[in-house]
C-alpha distance (Angstrom), angle and dihedral (degrees) to the residues before:
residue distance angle dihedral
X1 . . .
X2 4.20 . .
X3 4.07 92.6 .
X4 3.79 87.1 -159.4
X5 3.90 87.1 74.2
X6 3.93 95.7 50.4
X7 4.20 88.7 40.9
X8 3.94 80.2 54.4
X9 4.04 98.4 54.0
X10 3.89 86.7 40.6
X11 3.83 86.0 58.8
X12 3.52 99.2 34.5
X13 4.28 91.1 53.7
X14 3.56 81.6 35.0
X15 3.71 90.4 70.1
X16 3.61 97.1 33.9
X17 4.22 84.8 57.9
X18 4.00 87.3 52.5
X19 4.25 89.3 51.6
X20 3.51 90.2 53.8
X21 4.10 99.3 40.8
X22 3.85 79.1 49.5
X23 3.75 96.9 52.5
X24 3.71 97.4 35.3
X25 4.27 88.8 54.5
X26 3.77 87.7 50.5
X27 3.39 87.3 51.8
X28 3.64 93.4 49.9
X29 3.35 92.0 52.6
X30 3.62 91.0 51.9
X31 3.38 101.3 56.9
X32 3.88 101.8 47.7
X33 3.50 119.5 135.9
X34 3.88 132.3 139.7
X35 3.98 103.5 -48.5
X36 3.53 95.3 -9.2
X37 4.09 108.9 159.1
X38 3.88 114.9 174.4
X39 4.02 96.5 -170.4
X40 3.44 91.1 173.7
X41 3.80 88.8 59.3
X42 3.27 98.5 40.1
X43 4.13 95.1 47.5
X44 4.12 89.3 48.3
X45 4.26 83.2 53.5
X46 3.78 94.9 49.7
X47 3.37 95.7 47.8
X48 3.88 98.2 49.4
X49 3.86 74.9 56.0
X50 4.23 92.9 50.3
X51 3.43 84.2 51.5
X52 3.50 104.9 50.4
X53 3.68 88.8 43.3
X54 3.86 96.7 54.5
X55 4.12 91.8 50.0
X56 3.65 87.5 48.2
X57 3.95 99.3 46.1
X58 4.08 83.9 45.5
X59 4.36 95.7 50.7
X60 4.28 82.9 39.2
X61 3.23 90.2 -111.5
X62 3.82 90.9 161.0
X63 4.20 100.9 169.9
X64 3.59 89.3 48.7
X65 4.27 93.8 48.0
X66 3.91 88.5 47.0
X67 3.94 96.0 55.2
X68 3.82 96.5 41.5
X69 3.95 88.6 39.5
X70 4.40 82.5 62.7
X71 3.84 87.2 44.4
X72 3.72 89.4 57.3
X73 3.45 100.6 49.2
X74 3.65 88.2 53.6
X75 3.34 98.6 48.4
X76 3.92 96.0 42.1
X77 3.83 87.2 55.2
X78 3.70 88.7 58.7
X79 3.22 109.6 44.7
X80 4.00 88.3 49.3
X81 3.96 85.2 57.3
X82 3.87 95.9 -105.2
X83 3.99 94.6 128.4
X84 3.36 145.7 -14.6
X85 3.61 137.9 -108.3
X86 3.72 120.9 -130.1
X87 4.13 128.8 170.9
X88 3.95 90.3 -78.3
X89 4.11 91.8 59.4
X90 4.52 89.2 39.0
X91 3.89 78.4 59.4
X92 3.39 101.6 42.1
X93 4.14 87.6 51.5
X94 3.33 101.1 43.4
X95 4.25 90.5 47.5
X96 3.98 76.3 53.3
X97 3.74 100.5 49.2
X98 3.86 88.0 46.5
X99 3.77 93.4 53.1
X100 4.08 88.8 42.3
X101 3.97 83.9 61.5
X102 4.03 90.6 52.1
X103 3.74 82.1 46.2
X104 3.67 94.5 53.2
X105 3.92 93.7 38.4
X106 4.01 93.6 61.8
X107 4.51 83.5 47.7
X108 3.48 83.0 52.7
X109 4.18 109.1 37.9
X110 3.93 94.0 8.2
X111 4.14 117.2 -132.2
X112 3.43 135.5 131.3
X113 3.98 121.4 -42.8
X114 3.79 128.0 -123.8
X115 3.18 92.7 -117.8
X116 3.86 102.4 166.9
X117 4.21 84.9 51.0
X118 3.86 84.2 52.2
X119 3.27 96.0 61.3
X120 3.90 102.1 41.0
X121 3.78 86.5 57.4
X122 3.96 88.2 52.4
X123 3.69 93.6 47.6
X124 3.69 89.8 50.8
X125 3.69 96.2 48.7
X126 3.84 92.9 41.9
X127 4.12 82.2 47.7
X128 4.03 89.3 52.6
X129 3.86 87.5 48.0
X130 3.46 101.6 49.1
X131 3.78 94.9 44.3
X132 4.32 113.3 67.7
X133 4.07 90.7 -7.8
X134 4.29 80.4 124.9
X135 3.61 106.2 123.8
X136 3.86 121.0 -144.8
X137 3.78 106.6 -70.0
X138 4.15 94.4 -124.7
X139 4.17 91.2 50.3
X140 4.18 83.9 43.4
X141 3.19 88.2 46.7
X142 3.89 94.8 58.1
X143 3.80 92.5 31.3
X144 3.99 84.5 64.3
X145 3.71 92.4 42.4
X146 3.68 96.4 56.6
X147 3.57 95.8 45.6
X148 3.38 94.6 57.5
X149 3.89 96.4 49.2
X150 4.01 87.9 40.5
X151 4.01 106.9 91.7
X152 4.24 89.7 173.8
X153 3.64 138.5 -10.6
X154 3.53 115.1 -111.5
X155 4.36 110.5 -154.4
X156 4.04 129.2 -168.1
X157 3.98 105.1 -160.0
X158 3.50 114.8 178.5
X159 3.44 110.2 167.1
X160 4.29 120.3 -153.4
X161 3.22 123.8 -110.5
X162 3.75 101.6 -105.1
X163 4.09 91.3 48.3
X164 4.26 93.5 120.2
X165 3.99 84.7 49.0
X166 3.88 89.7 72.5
X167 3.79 99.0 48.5
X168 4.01 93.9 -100.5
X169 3.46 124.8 128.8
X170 4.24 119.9 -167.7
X171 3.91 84.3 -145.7
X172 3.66 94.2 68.0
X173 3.88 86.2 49.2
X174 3.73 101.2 44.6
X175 4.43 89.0 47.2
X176 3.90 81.1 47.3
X177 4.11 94.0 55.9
X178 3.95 85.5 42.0
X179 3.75 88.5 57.7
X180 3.93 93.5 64.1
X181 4.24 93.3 52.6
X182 3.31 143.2 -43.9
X183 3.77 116.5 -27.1
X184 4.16 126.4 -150.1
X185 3.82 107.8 -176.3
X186 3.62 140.6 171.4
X187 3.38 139.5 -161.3
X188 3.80 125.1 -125.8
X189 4.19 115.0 -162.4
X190 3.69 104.5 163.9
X191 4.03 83.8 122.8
X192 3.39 92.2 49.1
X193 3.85 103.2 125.2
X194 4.02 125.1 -143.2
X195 3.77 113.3 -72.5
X196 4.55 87.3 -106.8
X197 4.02 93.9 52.6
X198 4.10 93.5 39.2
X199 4.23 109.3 124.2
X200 3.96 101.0 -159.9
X201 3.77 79.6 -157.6
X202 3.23 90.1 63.8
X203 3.97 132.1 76.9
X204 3.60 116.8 -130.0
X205 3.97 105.5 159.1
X206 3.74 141.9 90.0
X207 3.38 141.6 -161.8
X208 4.20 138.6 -151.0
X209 3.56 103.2 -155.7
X210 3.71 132.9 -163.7
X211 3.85 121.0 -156.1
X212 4.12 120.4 178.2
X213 3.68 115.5 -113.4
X214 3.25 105.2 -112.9
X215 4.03 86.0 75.2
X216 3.60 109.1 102.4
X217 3.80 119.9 -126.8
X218 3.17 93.2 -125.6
X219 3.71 94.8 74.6
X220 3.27 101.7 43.1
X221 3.72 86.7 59.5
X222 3.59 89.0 51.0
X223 3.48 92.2 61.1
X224 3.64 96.0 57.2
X225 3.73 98.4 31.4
X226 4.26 90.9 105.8
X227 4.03 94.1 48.8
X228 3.99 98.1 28.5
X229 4.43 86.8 110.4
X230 3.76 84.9 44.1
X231 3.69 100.9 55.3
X232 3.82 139.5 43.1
X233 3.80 104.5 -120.4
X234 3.21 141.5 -177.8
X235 3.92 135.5 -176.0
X236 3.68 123.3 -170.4
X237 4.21 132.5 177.3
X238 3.80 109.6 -129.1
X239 3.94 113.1 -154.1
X240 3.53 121.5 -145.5
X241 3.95 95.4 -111.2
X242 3.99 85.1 63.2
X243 3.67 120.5 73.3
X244 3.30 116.3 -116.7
X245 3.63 102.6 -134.7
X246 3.96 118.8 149.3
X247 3.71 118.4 -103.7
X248 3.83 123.3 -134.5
X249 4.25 82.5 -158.7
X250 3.57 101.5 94.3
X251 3.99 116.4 171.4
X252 4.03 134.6 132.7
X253 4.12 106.1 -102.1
X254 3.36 93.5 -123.8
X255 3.82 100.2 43.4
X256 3.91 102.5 64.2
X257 3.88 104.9 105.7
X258 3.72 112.5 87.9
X259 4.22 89.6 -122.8
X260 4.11 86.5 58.8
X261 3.74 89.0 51.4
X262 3.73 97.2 49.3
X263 3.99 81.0 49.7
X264 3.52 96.5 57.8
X265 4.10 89.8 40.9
X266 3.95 82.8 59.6
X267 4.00 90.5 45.3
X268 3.61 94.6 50.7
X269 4.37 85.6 45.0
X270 3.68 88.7 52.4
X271 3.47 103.0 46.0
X272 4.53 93.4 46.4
X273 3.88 76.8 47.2
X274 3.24 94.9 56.6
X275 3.69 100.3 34.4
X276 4.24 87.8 58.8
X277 3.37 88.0 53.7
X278 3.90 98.4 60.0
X279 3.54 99.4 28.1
X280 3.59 123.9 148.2
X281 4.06 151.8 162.7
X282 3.48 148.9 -125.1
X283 3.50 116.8 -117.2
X284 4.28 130.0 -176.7
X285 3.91 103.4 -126.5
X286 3.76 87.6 -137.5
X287 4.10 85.0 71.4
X288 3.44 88.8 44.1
X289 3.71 91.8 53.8
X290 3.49 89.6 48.7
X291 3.82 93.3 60.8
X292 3.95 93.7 43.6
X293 3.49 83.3 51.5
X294 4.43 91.7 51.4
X295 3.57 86.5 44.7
X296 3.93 91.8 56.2
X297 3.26 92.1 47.0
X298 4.12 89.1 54.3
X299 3.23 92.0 51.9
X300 4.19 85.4 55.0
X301 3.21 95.2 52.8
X302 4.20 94.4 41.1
X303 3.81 88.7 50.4
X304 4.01 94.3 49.9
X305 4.36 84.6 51.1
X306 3.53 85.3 57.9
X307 3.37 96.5 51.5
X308 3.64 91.1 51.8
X309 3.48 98.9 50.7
X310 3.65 93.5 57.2
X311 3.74 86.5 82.2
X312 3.81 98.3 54.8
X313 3.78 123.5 91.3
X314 3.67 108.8 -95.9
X315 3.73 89.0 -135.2
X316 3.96 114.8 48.6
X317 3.58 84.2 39.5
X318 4.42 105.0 39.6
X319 4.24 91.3 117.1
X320 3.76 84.6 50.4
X321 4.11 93.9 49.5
X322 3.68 95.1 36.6
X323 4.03 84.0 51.7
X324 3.95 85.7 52.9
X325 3.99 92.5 44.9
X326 3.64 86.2 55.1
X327 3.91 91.1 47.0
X328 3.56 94.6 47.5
X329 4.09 92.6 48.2
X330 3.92 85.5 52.1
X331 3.39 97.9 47.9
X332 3.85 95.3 59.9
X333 3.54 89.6 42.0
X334 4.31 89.2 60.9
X335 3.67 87.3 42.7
X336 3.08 92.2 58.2
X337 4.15 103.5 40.8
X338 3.86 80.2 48.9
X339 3.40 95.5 51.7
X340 3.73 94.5 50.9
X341 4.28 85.7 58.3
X342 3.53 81.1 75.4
X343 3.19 102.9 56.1
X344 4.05 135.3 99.0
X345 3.39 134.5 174.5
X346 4.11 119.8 -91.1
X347 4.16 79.7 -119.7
X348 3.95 86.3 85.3
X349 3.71 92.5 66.2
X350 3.66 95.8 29.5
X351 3.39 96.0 55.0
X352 3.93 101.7 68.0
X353 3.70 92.9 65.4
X354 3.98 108.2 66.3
X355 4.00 79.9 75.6
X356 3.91 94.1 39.9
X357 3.83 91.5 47.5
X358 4.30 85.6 44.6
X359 3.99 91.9 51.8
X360 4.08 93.5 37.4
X361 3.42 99.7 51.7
X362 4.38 95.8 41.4
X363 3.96 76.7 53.0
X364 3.71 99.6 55.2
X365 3.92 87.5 28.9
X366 3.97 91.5 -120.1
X367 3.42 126.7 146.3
X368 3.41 115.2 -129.1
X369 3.76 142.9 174.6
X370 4.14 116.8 -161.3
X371 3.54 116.8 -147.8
X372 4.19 123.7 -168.4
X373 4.02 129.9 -166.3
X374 3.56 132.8 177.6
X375 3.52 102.9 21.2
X376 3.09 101.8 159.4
X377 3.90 96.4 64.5
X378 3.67 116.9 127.4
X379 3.79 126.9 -124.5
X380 4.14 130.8 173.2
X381 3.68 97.8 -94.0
X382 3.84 91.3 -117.8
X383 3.56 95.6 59.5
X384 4.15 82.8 55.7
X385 3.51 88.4 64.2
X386 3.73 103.2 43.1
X387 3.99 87.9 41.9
X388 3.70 93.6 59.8
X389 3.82 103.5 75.6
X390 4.03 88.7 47.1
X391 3.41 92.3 56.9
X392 3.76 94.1 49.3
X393 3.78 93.3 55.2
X394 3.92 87.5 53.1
X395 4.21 96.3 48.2
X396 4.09 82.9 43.8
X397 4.14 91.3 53.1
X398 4.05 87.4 35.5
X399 3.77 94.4 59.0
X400 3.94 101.8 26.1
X401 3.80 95.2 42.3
X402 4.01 112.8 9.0
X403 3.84 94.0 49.6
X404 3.88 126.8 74.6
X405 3.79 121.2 -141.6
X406 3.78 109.9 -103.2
X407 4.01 95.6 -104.0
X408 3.85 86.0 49.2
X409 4.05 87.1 52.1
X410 3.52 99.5 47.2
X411 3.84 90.6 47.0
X412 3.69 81.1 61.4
X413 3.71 99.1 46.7
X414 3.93 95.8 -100.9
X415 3.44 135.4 142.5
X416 4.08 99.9 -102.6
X417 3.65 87.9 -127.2
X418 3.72 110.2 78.1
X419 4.02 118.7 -149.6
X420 3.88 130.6 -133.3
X421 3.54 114.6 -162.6
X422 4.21 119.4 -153.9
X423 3.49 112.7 -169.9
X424 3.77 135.3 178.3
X425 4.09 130.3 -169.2
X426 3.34 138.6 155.0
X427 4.10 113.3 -128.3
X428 3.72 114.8 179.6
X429 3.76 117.3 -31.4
X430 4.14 84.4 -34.4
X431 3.75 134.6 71.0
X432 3.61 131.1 -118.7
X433 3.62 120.3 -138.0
X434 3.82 119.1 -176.7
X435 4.11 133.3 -176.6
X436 3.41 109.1 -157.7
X437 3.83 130.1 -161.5
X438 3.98 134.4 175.2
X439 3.98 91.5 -160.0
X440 3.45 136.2 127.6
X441 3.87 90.7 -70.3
X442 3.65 131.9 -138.1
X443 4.19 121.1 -50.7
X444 3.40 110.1 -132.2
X445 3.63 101.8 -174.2
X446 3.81 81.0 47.0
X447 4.01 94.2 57.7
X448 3.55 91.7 45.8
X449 3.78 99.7 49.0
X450 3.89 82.3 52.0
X451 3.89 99.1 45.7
X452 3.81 89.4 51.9
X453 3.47 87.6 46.5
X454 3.51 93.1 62.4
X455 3.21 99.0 39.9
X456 3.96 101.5 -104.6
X457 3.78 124.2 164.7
X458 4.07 108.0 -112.4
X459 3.56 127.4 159.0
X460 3.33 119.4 -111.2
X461 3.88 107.7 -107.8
X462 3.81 92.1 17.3
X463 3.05 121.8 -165.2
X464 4.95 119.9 -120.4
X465 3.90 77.1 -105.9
X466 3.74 100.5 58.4
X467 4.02 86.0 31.6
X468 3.77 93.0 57.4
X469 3.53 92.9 44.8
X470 3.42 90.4 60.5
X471 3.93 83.7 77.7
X472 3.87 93.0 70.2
X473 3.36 87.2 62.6
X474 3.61 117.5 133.9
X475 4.47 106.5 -110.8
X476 4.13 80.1 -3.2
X477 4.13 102.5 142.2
X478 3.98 135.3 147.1
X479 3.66 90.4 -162.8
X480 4.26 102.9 130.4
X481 4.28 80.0 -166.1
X482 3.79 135.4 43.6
X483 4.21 111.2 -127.4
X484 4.16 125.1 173.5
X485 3.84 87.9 -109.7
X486 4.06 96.9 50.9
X487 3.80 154.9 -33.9
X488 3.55 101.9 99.2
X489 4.31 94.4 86.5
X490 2.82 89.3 -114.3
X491 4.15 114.5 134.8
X492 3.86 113.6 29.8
X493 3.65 96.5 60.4
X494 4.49 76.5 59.5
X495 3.77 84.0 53.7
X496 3.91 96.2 61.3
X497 3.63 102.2 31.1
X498 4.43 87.9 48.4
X499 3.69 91.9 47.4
X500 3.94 91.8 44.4
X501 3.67 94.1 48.6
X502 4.04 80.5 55.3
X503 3.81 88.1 52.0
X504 3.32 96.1 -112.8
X505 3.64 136.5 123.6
X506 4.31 136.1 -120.9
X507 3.69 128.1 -147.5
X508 3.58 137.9 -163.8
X509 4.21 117.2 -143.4
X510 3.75 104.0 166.8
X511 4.28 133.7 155.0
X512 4.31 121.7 -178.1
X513 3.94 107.8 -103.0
X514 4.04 88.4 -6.4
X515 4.09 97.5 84.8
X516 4.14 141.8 -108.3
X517 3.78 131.5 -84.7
X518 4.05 121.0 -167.8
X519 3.75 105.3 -167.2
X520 3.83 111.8 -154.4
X521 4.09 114.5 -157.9
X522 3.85 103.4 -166.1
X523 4.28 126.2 173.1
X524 3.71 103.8 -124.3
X525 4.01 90.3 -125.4
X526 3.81 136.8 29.9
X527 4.09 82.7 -160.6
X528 3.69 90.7 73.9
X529 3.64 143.2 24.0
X530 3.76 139.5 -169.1
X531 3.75 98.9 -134.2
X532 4.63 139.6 164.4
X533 3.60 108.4 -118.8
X534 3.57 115.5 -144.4
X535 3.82 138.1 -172.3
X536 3.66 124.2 -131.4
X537 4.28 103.4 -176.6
X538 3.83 102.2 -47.7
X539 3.61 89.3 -24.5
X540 3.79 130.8 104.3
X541 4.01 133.2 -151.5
X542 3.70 137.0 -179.2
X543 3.86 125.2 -132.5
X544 3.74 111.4 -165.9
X545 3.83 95.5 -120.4
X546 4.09 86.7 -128.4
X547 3.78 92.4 75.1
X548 3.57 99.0 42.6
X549 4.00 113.9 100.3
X550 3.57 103.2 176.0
X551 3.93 140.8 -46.0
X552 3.77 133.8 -125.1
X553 3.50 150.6 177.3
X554 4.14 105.7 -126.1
X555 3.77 125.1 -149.1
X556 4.05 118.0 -130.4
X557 3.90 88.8 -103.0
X558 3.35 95.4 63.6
X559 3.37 101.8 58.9
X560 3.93 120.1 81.8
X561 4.27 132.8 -169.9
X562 3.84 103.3 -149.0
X563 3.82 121.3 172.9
X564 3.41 93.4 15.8
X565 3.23 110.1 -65.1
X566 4.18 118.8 0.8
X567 3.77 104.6 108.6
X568 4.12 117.1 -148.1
X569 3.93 121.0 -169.7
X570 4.04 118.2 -127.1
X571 3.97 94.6 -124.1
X572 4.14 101.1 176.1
X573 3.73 105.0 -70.3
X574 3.99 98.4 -5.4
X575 3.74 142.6 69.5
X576 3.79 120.2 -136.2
X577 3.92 129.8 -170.2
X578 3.98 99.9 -110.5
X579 3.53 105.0 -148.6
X580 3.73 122.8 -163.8
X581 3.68 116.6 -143.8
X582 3.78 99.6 -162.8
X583 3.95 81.8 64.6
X584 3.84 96.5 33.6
X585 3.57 87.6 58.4
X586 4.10 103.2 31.8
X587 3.68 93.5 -116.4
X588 3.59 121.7 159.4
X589 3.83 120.3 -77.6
X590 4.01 117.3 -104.5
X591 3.73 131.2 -122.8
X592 3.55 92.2 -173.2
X593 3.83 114.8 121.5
X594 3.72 98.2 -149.7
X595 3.88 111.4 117.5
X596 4.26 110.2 -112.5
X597 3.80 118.6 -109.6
X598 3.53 116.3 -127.7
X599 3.87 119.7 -142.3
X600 3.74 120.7 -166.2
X601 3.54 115.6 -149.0
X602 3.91 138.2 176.2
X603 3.44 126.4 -139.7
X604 4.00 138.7 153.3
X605 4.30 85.5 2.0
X606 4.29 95.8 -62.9
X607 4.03 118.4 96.3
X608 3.90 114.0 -132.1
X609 3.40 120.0 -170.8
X610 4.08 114.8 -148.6
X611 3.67 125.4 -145.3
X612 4.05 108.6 -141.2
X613 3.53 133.9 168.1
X614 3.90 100.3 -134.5
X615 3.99 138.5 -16.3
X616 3.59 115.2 -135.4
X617 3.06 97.4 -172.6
X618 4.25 155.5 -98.5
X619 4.27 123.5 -36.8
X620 3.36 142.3 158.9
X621 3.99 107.8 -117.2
X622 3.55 132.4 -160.8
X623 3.77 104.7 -129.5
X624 3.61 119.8 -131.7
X625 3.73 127.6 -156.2
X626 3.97 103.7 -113.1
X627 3.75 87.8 -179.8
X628 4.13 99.6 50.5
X629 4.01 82.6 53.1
X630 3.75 107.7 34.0
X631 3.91 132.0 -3.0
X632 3.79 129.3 -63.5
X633 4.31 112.0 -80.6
X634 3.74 117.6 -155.2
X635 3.77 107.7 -124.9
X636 3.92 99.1 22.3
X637 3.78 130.5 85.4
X638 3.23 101.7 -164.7
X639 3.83 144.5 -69.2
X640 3.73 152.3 -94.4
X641 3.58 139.9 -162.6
X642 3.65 117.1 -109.2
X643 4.03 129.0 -138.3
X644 4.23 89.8 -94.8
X645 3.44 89.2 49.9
X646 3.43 104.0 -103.3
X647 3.75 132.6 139.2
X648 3.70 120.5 -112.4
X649 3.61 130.8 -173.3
X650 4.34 126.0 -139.5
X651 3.42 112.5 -128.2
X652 3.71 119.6 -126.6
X653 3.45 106.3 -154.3
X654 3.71 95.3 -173.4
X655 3.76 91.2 57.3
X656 3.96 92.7 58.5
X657 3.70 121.0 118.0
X658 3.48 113.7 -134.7
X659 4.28 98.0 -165.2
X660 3.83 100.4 47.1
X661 3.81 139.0 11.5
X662 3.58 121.2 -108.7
X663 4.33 114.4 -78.1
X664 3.49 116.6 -94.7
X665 4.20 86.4 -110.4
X666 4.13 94.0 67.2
C-alpha cells in the first residue's frame, strides 16, 4: 500500500474534523445562556477531536496526539457534567484548534513548528483543567472508593463485524490501554471463520483484557468512546480478594438476554444499511479534471459529427441521424452528470466566516450577528476557491466600515447588534451571491467630495451606480485614519477585478443609515461558457455571451477619429472606443463590401464596442486553457474547438488595448 495516499485521507478528514470542531464551538458559544448544555454539540466536537487523535497516534504524530489528548479531557469532562464552559474556555479551544491546524500543516508539508503557540495552548488547557475539574463530592466520593477496592480492571471487547468499515482499528485501542500500565491480554477466536470464507475486511477477534487498578476509568472509557456503539463491551472492577484471572466469557453487561442480542443484530443491519446507502469516495481533482477534460473533448468530436451530417440526405441516411440525435442527447446528458462531480455546496466557503465574523467584530468591539441563506447552492469547485478571498474583502468592509458601533446604533434606534446577511441563489445558468449589511450605508456626498479630490473622472450628475463604483477604485478610500484591517484602498478594487477575471459581474445596492448590498453575478463553471461566435475574415472568435450588451450595424456618421487616430462609436448619448479586431489582431484586410457590425461589450467597468464582420450566432463552448498549451495573449481568454474542427479563440474584452493593436509577436 503507497502510505502517501492513506497520510493524505488522514489529512484531508483531518481538516474536515477541525471545520466541524470550529463550527460546533461557534455554535457553543452561540447558544450560551444560564445552564445551557448542547450535548449533542459538544459530543460531535469531541469526537472530531477522538478522531484526529487516533490518526495522529497511528502516523506517530506525537505533538499533534498530546494537544488533542488535553482537548479531550476537557471536553469529556463537560459533556459528563463536570464543568462548564464559558467565553474564556470557547477561546481557549478555538486558540487550540487553530494551533492543532499549524500542527497538522507541518505533518502534512513539514517545516518548523510553533512551538511557543504550542505551548500557550497547553498551558491554557492544563489552566482550564486544573481550575473547576472537582467532581461532585458524592460521585468523588465513590470514584475514590472503588479505586481503592479495585486491584485491576478486567475488559470484554468484542468488536462488530463491520468495525474496519468505519476507519477504527482495535490495535490503536489496545496500544492506547497499554500506554496507561502494564497490559495482560488475550485473544478470543471462537468466531474466527475457516481460512476460504475469511473477509480481511471484516473483524472477527476478541480480546479479555487486564488493566492495573491504579488506571482510572475514565481512560479506559476514553479509549473506547469512538467504537463503544460498534462493539459489545464490558468493564468490570476486580478486588483484590478475587483472582484476577482472564475470562474467555466476553459479552457487554447489558446485552446478555437473547431479545438484546437480536437488538443489536438489527442495530448493526441498520446502520451497514444505512451506510450503503450514503456511501461515497475520495477522489484527486486532478483525475477529475482529467475526465471533464475527456468529456470536452466528446463533446468536440460529437459537435464536428453533427456538422457532417448536415450534408447527408435525411432519408438514405435517417438510422444514421436518429443514431446521432441519440448521441448528441447523451452527450449533454454526461456533460452535465460530469459537471455536477464538480460541484460543492456554497457552505464550503461560507462556512469559514462565523469564526472570522466572531474574531473581527471582538477586535473592532462590534456587535454583530451573522446570518447565512442558500447554502446549499452549487458552484464549480474552482470558482469556490477563487471566490473566497472576494468575499473576505466584503465581510472585512461590512464589519469595519458598513457597521456602526453599538452606542452609535442605539443612538439611532438600532438593535446594538448589527446583522450581516450571506446569501446564495442560483438565477439563470449563474449564481447570485449577496453581502448584506444594515449599517450606516455609504455617503455619497462623502465619495464624491473624495473622488474630486483626487482627481477622479465622474460624471456630472452621476448616477448611485457610477457613485458606488467609485469604491472599486484602485487607492479609492474614505477612511480619515489608517487601521491593520483597512483604510489604505486597498481590497475592493481586488473584489471587482477577482470576480471579473471569473467572468462575473459586481454590484453596488446601498441607502444612508439603511445598510449595503454587494451583489456577486458568477457563471457556475469556468469549464464551459455560453458564448456569440463571431467572424472576423475567415476567422472566428467567441464572446462569452455575459459581456455582450447588444450589437449593431453603425452608419458612417456615427463614427468619429479623435486624437488622431482612436476611433469611438456614437451609441445614443455616449462615445465608445470602436475597436477593430481584424487590426487588433493583424489579420488580413477585407474586400468584402458588407458593412461591419458593431458589438458593445462591458468588461472590467469601461464599454468597448467591437467591429466584426458577421455573428453567427450563440454556443456553449468548452474552454480550453490557451496558457497550459501556449503562452498568455493580451485580449483573449482562452479557446475552444469549433464543430469543423477549427480553433477559436475567447475574447477578453477586458484585456483589449484601446491605443494600439496587439504586436505582430502575440
Amino acid at each position: 500500500m503507497d502510505i502517501t495516499q492513506v497520510h493524505a485521507a488522514f489529512f484531508e478528514e483531518s481538516r474536515e474534523g477541525l471545520q466541524a470542531m470550529e463550527a460546533g464551538l461557534l455554535r457553543l458559544e452561540t447558544g450560551m445562556g444560564p445552564g445551557a448544555v448542547d450535548n449533542d454539540t459538544i459530543n460531535v466536537i469531541f469526537r472530531a477531536a477522538h478522531s484526529i487523535k487516533g490518526g495522529a497516534a497511528t502516523f506517530g504524530f506525537r505533538a499533534v496526539t498530546d494537544l488533542t489528548h488535553l482537548l479531550e479531557t476537557l471536553l469529556d469532562e463537560t459533556r459528563a457534567g463536570h464543568r462548564s464552559l464559558d467565553s474564556a474556555g470557547i477561546d481557549a479551544l478555538l486558540d487550540s484548534v487553530d494551533v492543532l491546524g499549524g500542527l497538522l500543516a507541518v505533518a502534512e508539508h513539514g517545516g518548523d513548528t510553533d512551538q511557543v503557540a504550542v505551548d500557550q495552548a497547553r498551558a491554557e488547557l492544563d489552566r482550564l483543567l486544573a481550575a473547576g475539574a472537582e467532581a461532585p463530592v458524592a460521585v468523588a466520593a465513590a470514584v475514590q472508593t472503588t479505586d481503592a477496592e479495585t486491584d485491576h480492571w478486567r475488559i470484554g471487547f468484542r468488536p462488530e463485524a463491520s468495525l474496519f468499515m468505519s476507519g477504527n482499528d482495535p490495535l490503536r485501542i489496545i496500544r492506547e490501554l497499554g500506554s496507561h500500565g502494564e497490559l495482560t491480554a488475550t485473544c478470543l477466536d471462537d468466531l474466527l471463520p475457516s481460512f476460504e470464507s475469511l473477509d480481511p475486511f471484516e473483524a472477527h477477534l476478541a480480546w479479555d483484557l487486564m488493566l492495573p487498578g491504579h488506571v482510572s476509568r475514565e481512560a479506559i472509557d476514553e479509549a473506547f468512546a469512538w467504537v463503544e456503539d460498534q462493539c459489545q463491551l464490558s468493564i468490570e472492577p476486580v478486588s483484590a480478594a478475587s483472582a484476577p484471572a482472564a475470562s474467555p466469557a466476553v459479552a457487554c453487561a447489558d446485552a446478555t438476554t437473547a431479545d438484546d442480542q437480536v437488538a443489536s443484530t438489527a442495530s448493526t443491519t441498520a446502520r451497514t444499511a444505512s451506510a450503503d446507502a450514503d456511501t461515497s469516495i475520495r477522489v484527486a481533482v486532478a483525475k477529475v479534471d482529467a475526465l471533464i477534460n475527456l468529456v470536452g473533448e466528446l463533446v468536440i468530436t460529437q459537435a464536428m459529427l453533427r456538422q457532417r451530417s448536415e450534408s447527408l440526405d435525411p432519408v438514405a441516411n435517417e438510422t444514421l441521424l436518429t443514431g446521432l440525435g441519440q448521441l448528441d442527447r447523451n452527450t449533454r446528458d454526461l456533460q452535465e452528470a460530469v459537471m455536477s462531480v464538480r460541484m460543492l455546496p456554497v457552505e464550503f466557503a461560507f462556512s469559514r466566516f462565523p469564526r472570522m465574523v466572531r474574531d473581527l467584530s471582538s477586535r473592532l468591539d462590534k456587535k454583530v450577528r451573522l446570518r447565512t441563506f442558500g447554502e446549499a447552492t452549487e458552484l464549480d469547485k474552482g470558482m469556490i476557491e477563487k471566490i473566497v478571498d472576494p468575499l473576505v474583502h466584503l465581510m472585512r468592509n461590512a464589519i469595519d466600515h458598513g457597521l456602526e458601533s453599538p452606542a452609535e446604533r442605539r443612538a439611532t434606534g438600532k438593535d446594538e447588534t448589527g446583522t450581516i446577511t450571506m446569501n446564495a441563489s442560483h438565477q439563470g445558468g449563474h449564481i447570485i451571491i449577496e453581502v448584506s449589511d444594515d449599517g450606516r450605508g455609504m455617503d455619497r456626498e462623502r465619495i464624491i467630495a473624495k473622488a474630486t479630490e483626487r482627481g477622479l473622472p465622474l460624471p456630472e450628475n452621476a448616477s448611485d451606480a457610477q457613485v458606488w463604483d467609485m469604491a472599486f477604485h484602485p487607492g479609492f478610500s474614505t477612511a480619515d485614519a489608517l487601521s491593520d484591517l483597512s483604510g489604505r484602498g486597498v481590497g475592493m478594487d481586488v473584489v471587482k477585478s477577482n470576480i471579473l477575471a471569473l467572468g462575473g459581474q459586481v454590484e453596488v445596492h446601498s441607502e444612508k443609515h439603511v445598510g449595503t448590498t454587494v451583489s456577486i453575478r458568477l457563471p457556475l463553471t469556468l469549464a464551459i461558457l455560453d458564448g456569440m461566435s463571431v467572424a472576423v475574415g475567415d476567422e472566428v472568435f467567441i464572446l462569452p455571451l455575459n459581456m455582450v450588451i447588444e450589437s449593431l450595424q453603425p452608419q458612417p456618421h456615427e463614427v468619429r477619429t479623435i486624437a488622431g487616430d482612436t476611433r469611438v462609436l456614437h451609441v445614443r448619448d455616449d462615445y465608445l472606443p470602436l475597436i477593430n479586431l481584424r487590426e487588433q489582431f493583424r489579420l488580413p484586410a477585407s474586400d468584402s463590401p458588407t458593412a461591419p457590425i458593431a458589438v458593445v461589450v462591458e468588461s472590467g467597468g469601461r464599454r468597448l464596442a467591437l467591429e466584426v464582420d458577421e455573428l453567427l450566432g450563440q454556443q456553449q463552448v468548452v474552454v480550453k486553457n490557451l496558457e497550459t498549451n501556449y503562452r498568455r495573449i493580451p485580449g483573449i481568454s482562452g479557446a475552444t474547438i469549433l464543430g469543423d474542427g477549427r480553433v477559436a479563440l475567447i475574447i477578453d474584452a477586458g484585456g483589449i488595448s484601446i491605443a494600439s493593436p496587439l504586436s505582430a509577436a502575440a
